[in-house]
C-alpha positions in Angstrom: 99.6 96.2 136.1 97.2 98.9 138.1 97.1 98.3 141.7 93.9 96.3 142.8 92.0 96.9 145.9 89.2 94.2 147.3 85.6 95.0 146.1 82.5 92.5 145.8 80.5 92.7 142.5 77.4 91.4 141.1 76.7 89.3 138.0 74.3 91.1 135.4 73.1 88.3 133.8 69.5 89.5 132.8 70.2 92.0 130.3 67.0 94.1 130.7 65.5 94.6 127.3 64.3 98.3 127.6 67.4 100.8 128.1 65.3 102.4 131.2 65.2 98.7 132.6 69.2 99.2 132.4 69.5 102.0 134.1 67.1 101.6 136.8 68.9 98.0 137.1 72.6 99.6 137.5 70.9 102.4 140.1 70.3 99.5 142.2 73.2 98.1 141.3 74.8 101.1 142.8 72.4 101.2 145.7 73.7 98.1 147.0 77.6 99.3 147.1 78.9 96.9 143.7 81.9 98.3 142.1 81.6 96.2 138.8 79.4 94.1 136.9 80.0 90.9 134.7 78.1 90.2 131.1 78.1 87.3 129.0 78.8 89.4 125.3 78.2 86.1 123.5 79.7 85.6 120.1 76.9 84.1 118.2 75.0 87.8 118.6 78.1 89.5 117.8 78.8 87.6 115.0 75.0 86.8 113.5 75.7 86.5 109.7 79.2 84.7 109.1 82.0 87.6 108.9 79.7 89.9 109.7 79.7 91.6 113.2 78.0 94.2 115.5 77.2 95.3 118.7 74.1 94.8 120.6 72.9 98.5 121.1 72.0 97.7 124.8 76.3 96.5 125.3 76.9 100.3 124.7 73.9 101.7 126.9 75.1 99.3 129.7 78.6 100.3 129.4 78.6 103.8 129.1 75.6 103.9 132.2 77.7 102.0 134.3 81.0 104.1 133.8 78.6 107.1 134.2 77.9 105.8 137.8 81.8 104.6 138.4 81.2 101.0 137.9 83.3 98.9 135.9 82.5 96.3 133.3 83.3 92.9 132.5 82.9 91.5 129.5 83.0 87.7 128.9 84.1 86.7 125.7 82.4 83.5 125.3 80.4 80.3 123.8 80.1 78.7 120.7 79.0 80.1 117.2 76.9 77.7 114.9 79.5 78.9 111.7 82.6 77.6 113.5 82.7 73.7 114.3 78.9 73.3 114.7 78.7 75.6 117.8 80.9 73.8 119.6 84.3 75.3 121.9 86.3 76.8 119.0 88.8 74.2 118.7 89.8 73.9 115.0 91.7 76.6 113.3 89.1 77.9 111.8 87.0 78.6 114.6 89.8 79.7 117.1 90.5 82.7 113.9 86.8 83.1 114.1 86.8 83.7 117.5 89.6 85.8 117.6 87.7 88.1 115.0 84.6 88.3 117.2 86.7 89.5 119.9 89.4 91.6 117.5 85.7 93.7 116.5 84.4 93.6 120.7 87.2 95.3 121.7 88.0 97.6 119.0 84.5 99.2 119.4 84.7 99.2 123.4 88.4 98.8 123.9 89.2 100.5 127.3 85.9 101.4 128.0 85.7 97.7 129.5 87.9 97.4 132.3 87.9 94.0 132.4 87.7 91.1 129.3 87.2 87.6 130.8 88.3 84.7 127.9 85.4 82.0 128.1 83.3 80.7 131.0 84.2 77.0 132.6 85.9 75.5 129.4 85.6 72.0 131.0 81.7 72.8 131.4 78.9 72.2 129.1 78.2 76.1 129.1 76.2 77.7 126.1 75.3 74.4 124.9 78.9 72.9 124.2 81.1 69.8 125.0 83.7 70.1 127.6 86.8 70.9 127.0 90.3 70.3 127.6 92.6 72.3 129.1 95.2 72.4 126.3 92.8 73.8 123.8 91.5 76.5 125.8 95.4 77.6 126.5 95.2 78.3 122.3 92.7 79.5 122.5 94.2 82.3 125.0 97.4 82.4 123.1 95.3 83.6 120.2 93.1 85.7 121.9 95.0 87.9 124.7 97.0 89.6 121.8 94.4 90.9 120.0 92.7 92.2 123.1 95.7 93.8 124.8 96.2 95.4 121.0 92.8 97.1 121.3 92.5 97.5 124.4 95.7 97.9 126.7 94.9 98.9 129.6 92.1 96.2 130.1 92.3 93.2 132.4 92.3 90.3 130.5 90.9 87.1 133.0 91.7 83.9 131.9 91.1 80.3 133.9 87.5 80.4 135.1 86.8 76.6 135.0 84.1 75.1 136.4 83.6 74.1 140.5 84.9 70.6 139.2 88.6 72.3 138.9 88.8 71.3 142.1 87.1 68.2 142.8 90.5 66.4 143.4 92.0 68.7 145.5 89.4 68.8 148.0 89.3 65.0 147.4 85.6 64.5 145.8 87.0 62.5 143.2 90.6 61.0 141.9 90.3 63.5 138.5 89.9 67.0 138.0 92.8 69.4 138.7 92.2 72.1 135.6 93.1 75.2 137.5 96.4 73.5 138.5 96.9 72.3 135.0 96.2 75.4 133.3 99.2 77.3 135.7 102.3 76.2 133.4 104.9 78.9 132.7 103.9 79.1 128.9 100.6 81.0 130.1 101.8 83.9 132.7 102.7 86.4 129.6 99.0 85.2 128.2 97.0 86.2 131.4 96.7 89.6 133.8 94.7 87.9 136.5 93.0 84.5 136.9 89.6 83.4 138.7 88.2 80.4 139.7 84.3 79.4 140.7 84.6 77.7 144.4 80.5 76.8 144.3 79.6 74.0 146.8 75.9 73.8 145.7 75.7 71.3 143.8 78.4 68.9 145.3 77.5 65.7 147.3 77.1 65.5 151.0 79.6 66.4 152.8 81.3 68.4 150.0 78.4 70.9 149.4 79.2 72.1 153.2 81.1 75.8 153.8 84.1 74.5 154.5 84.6 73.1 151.4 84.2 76.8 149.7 87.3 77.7 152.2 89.4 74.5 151.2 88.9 75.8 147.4 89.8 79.3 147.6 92.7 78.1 149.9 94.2 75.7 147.4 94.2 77.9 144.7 95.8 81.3 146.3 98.5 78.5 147.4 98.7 77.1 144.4 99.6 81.0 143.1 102.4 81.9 145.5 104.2 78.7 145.0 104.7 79.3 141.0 105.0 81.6 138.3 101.7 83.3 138.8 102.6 84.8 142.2 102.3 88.0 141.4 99.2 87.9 139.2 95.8 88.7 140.8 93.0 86.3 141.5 89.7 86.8 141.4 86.2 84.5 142.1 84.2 85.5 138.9 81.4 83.3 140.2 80.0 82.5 143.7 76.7 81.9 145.3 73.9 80.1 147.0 70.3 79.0 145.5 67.4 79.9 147.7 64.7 78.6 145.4 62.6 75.4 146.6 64.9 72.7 145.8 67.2 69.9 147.9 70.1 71.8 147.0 69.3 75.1 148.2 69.7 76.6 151.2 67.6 79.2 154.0 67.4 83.3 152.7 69.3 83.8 156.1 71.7 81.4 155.3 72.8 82.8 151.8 72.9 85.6 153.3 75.9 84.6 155.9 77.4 82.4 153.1 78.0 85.1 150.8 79.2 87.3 153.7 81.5 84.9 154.9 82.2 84.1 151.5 83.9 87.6 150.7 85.2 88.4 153.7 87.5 85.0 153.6 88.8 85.9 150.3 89.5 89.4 151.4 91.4 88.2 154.3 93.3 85.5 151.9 94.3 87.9 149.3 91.8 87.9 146.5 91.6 90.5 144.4 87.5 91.1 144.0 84.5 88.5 144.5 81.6 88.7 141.6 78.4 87.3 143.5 76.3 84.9 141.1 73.8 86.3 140.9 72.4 89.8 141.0 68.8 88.6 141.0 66.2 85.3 140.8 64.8 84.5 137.6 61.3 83.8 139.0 59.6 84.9 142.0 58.9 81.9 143.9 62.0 79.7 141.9 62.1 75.8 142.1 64.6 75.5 139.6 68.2 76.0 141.3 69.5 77.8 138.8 66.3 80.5 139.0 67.1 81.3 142.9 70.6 82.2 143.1 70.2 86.1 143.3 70.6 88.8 146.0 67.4 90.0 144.7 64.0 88.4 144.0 62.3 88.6 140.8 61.0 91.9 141.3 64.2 93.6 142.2 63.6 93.6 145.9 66.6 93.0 148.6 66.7 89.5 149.9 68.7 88.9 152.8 71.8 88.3 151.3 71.1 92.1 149.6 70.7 93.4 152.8 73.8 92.1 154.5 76.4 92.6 151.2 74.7 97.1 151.6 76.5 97.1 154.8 79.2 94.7 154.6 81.4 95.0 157.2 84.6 92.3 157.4 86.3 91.7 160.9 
């Protein structure tokens, strides 16, 4: 495994239509001091007529622009495709082949020019329209998958874990269930998996349990949750971490995501995580009420927010 240094990186969740939207999007990228980005490279527009498969032309212009400005790329591998059990998690044989062919032709065409290949995003989550899933199907699901990419690609990264805020929800005692991250962490599953990640959000979570501290608790229980077992020397990651500042109950001030975030990566520095991928690089709307719409560094139009401003001259004590 390559030696890992701490960086914090920026979802690019937008995918700009126009390829000068790209690359005026990853110059502002690099503006703001993010070493990588992370993209959802869905199946179902890989894989658009059944056994049939290509590449989105803007993938490629993303890719090589990025690596052009010494920013690294990853690649989520995810969602359901409406040929393999009705859209749903690839569960069945059928569908986990299927997948694995989506991603066999992904990383064939990009192989190493992708640093980093994440497998799904929050299995026990509804994400892309699907029912959530167990944890035993989504280790198959990596069993069949981290071959293939480590075949085409060997000297990516392969993530795998990245289950949804509610991996934690017994831990930090919101509720008696809910303990995938710990599940997934069985010895069966270290020669499947070069780094894990987890998604400590708070937003959404009930009084008191949407507080800070409740972010630190998270991050906390799953670095110890590493160095007690057989994953102690893999690297962890948070793929996914941020604070809504649209007009909503759940949100919070500009200021304050802007502290949050800092505080945020500068506790998982000091903890031992490899990298922090801030959700989201920017809002989907310029005055957002929609949670989900506000959870950018950016507004709308591209312009620094405060959390922007503070992450462009990060500095951790």
């Amino acid at each position: 495994m390559p030696s890992f240094r701490f960086s914090y990186w920026g979802k690019f969740s937008l995918i700009p239509k126009k390829d000068e939207e790209i690359i005026s999007t990853i110059e502002k990228v690099k503006s703001l001091g993010i070493k990588a980005i992370r993209v959802d490279a869905p199946w179902k527009l890989v894989e658009q007529v059944k056994g049939a498969y290509s590449i989105p032309p803007a993938w490629d212009v993303i890719v090589d622009y990025a690596s052009k400005n010494n920013i690294d790329v990853l690649f989520i591998l995810d969602y359901g495709n409406k040929y393999y059990d009705n859209g749903d998690k690839p569960i069945s044989k059928d569908a986990v082949k299927g997948f694995v062919n989506y991603v066999d032709y992904l990383t064939k065409h990009f192989s190493n020019r992708v640093r980093f290949y994440q497998i799904w995003n929050e299995w026990n989550n509804k994400n892309g329209d699907t029912t959530p899933g167990k944890v035993e199907d989504y280790k198959v699901l990596v069993k069949n998958t981290y071959p293939i990419i480590k075949k085409n690609a060997q000297d990516s990264i392969v993530i795998t874990s990245s289950f949804s805020p509610a991996a934690f929800n017994k831990a930090i005692g919101l509720e008696r269930r809910g303990d995938y991250f710990r599940d997934f962490l069985t010895t069966d599953m270290v020669n499947f998996t070069d780094a894990l990640s987890i998604h400590p959000y708070t937003t959404y979570r009930k009084p008191p349990f949407h507080q800070f501290k409740y972010y630190t608790k998270q991050i906390e229980y799953a670095m110890d949750l590493l160095k007690s077992g057989p994953f102690k020397n893999k690297p962890i990651y948070i793929t996914e971490i941020g604070w809504t500042t649209a007009s909503s109950p759940v949100a919070v001030s500009l200021n304050t995501q802007a502290q949050d975030l800092k505080n945020a990566i500068c506790q998982a520095k000091k903890l031992g995580y490899a990298g922090v991928f801030i959700y989201e690089l920017k809002d989907n709307h310029l005055y957002p009420k929609d949670p989900e719409d506000g959870f950018g560094i950016l507004d709308s139009k591209m312009q620094n927010k405060d959390a922007a401003n503070i992450i462009q001259n990060l500095a951790c004590n």
